[in-house]
C-alpha positions in Angstrom: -15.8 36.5 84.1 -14.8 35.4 80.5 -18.1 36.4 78.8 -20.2 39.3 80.7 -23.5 37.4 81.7 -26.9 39.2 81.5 -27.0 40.7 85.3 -30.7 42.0 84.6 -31.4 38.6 83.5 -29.4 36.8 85.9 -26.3 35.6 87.2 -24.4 34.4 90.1 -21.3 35.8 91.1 -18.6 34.7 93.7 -17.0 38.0 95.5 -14.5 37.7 98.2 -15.2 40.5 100.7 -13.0 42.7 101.9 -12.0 43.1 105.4 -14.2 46.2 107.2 -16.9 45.8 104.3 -20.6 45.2 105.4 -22.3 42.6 102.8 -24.6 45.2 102.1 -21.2 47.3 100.7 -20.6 44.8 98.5 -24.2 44.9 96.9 -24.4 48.4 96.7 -20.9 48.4 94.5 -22.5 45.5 92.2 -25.8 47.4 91.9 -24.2 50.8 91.1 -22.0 49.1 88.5 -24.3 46.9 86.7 -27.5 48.9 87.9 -29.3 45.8 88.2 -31.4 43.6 91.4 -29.1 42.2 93.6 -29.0 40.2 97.0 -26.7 38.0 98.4 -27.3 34.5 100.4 -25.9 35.3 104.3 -24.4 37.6 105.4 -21.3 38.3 106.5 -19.7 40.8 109.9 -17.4 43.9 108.7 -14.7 41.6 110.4 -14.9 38.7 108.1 -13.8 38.4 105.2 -13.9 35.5 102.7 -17.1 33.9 100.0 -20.3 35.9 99.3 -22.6 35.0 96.8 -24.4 37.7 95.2 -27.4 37.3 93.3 -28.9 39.5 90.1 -32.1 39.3 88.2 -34.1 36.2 88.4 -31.4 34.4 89.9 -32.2 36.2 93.6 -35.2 33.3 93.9 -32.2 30.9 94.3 -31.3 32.7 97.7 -32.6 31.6 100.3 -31.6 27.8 98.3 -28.0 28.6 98.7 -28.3 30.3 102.2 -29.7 26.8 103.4 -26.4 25.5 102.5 -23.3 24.0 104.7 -21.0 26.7 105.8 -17.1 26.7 106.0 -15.1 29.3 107.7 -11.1 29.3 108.8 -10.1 31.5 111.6 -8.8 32.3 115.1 -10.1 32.7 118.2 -8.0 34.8 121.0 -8.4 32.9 124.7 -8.0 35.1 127.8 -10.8 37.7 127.5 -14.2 38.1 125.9 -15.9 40.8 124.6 -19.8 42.0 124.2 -19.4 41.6 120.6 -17.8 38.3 121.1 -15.5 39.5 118.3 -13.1 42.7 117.8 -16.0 45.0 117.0 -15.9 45.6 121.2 -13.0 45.9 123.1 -11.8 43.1 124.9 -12.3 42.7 128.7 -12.5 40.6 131.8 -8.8 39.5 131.3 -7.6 35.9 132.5 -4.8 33.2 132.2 -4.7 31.4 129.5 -4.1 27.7 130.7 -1.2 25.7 129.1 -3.7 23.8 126.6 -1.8 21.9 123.9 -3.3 21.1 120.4 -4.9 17.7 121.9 -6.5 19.4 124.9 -8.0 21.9 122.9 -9.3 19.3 120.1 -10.9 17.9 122.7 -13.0 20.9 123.7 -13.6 21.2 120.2 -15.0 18.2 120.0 -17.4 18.6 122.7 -19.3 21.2 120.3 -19.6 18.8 117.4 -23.0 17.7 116.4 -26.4 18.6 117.0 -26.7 21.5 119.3 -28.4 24.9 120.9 -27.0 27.8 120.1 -27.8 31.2 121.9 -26.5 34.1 119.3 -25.5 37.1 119.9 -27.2 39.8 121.1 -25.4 42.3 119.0 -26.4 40.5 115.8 -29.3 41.5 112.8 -31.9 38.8 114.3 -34.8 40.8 114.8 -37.1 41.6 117.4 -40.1 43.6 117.1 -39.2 44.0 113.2 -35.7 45.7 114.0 -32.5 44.6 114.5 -31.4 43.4 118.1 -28.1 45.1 117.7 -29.4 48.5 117.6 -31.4 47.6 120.7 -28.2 46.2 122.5 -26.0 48.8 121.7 -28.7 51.4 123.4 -28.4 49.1 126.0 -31.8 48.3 125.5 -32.6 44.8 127.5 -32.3 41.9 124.8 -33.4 38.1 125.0 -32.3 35.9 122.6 -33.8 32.0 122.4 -31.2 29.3 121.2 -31.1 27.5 118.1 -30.9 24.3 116.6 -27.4 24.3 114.6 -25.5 21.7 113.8 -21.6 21.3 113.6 -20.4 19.4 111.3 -16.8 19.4 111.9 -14.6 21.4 114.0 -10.8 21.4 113.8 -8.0 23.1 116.1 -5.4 23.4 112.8 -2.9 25.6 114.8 -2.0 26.8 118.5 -0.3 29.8 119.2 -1.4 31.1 122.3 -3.4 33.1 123.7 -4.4 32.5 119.5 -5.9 29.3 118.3 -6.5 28.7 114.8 -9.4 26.3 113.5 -12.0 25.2 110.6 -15.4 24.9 110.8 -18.1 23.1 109.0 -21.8 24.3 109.9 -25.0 24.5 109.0 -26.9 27.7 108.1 -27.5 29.9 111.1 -24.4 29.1 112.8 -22.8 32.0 114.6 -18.7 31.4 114.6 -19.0 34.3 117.4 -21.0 32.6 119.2 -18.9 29.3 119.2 -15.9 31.4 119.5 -17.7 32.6 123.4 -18.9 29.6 123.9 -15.3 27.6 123.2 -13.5 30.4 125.4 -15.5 29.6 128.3 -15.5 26.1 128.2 -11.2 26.3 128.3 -12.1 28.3 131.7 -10.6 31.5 130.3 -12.8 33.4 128.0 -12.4 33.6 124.3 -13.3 36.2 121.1 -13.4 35.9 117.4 -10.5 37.2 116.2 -10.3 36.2 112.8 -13.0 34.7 110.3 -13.0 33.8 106.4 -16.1 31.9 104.9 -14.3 29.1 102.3 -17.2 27.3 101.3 -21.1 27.8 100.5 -21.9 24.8 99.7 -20.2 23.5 96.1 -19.3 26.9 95.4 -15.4 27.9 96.8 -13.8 30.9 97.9 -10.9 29.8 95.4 -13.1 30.6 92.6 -14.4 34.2 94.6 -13.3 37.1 92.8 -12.4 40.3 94.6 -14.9 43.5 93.9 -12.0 45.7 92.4 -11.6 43.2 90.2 -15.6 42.6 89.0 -15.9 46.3 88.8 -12.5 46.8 86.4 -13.2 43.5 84.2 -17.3 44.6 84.2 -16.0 47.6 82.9 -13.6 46.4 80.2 -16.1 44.2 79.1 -19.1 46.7 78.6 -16.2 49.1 76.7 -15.6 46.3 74.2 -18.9 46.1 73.6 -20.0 49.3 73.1 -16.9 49.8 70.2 
C-alpha cells in the first residue's frame, strides 16, 4: 500500500485471513478503519485461512465479477473419520482404518473427481433456505435438504501423504465446497475423510503472495492518514 487509495472512492485490496476469523471479521476491521462500504467476493470458513478480496466504494460492483472467478486452495484432508461439519468445526467421529494408500493410489481417487461434476454441499453451510442460512437450521437439528451443483474441478493434486493426513491443491470453479470434496474423497478411499486444513492461493489473477495481513493494513492505513494529516 505505497500510496493510500481513495476507499470511499474505491479500491481493491488483497487481505490474508487469519485463521478463526469469519470474512465478515475482516470487513468489519476494514470498515471501522477506513469507515467506508465494503464487501468481499466469497467467503471464506473460520478454519481457512489464505486470499480475500475486499471491496470499497464503487469498486463493490466488481464482486460478484471476481466471485465468478477460478478458485485455488492448498490443504489437507485427515482419512479415518468424518465429521457433520465435514471439517474441524465438529468433532470427528465414526472412526476407521486407514488403508495403506500410497501417493499413486490416492492420485487416482483424485482423479476420479476431476471435471465436470454434481456437488451436494454441506448442510452446515450459508446457502439459504427460506431466506436464512441452512446452518442455523442444521445445527437446531432442523431437517435440511440440499440439491447438488454443477462445479467443475479443474485440477486436483495429492502433493504430499502422511497418513492418516493427505496434503493436495485444488483448482475450481466458483461454488466449489473443498469440505464437501474433502467428504466426498474420504469416502471414496472407503474410510471417511475431513477438511483439515484449507488456504485460498488464488482468485483468479490476483495471488495470495501479494495478500497482505489485516494487522498490517490497519498499522500502514494508519501511518499513512498520520502523514497526511501533518
Amino acid at each position: 500500500m505505497s500510496e493510500t487509495p481513495n476507499f470511499q472512492e474505491g479500491a481493491v485490496l488483497l487481505i490474508n485471513k487469519p485463521l478463526t476469523w469469519t470474512s465478515f471479521d475482516v470487513v468489519r476491521k476494514i470498515r471501522n478503519t477506513t469507515k467506508a462500504k465494503i464487501g468481499h467476493a466469497g467467503t471464506l470458513d473460520p478454519l481457512a485461512t489464505g486470499l480475500l478480496i475486499c471491496c470499497t466504494g464503487k469498486m463493490t460492483k466488481k464482486i460478484n465479477e471476481y466471485q465468478a472467478k477460478e478458485k485455488e486452495y492448498t490443504g489437507t484432508f485427515t482419512l479415518g473419520a468424518v465429521t457433520p461439519t465435514f471439517d474441524l468445526e465438529s468433532e470427528p467421529q465414526d472412526h476407521q482404518p486407514v488403508p495403506e494408500l500410497d501417493l499413486a493410489a490416492l492420485q487416482a481417487i483424485a482423479d476420479t473427481f476431476t471435471g465436470p461434476l454434481q456437488q451436494l454441499p454441506p448442510i452446515h453451510s450459508a446457502i439459504k433456505q427460506n431466506g436464512k442460512p441452512i446452518y442455523h437450521l442444521a445445527r437446531k437439528g432442523v431437517e435440511v435438504k440440499v440439491e447438488p451443483r454443477a462445479i467443475t474441478i479443474h485440477a486436483f493434486e495429492i502433493t504430499k501423504v502422511e497418513l492418516p493426513v493427505v496434503h493436495f491443491r485444488v483448482e475450481c470453479s466458483t461454488g466449489t465446497y473443498i469440505r464437501s470434496l474433502a467428504n466426498d474423497f474420504g469416502a471414496a478411499a472407503g474410510c471417511g475423510g475431513y477438511l483439515s486444513s484449507l488456504c485460498r492461493t488464488r482468485i483468479g489473477d490476483f495471488k495470495l503472495e501479494d495478500a497482505m495481513d489485516v494487522a498490517q493494513f490497519i498499522d500502514d492505513y494508519k501511518k499513512k492518514q498520520e502523514t497526511q494529516n501533518g
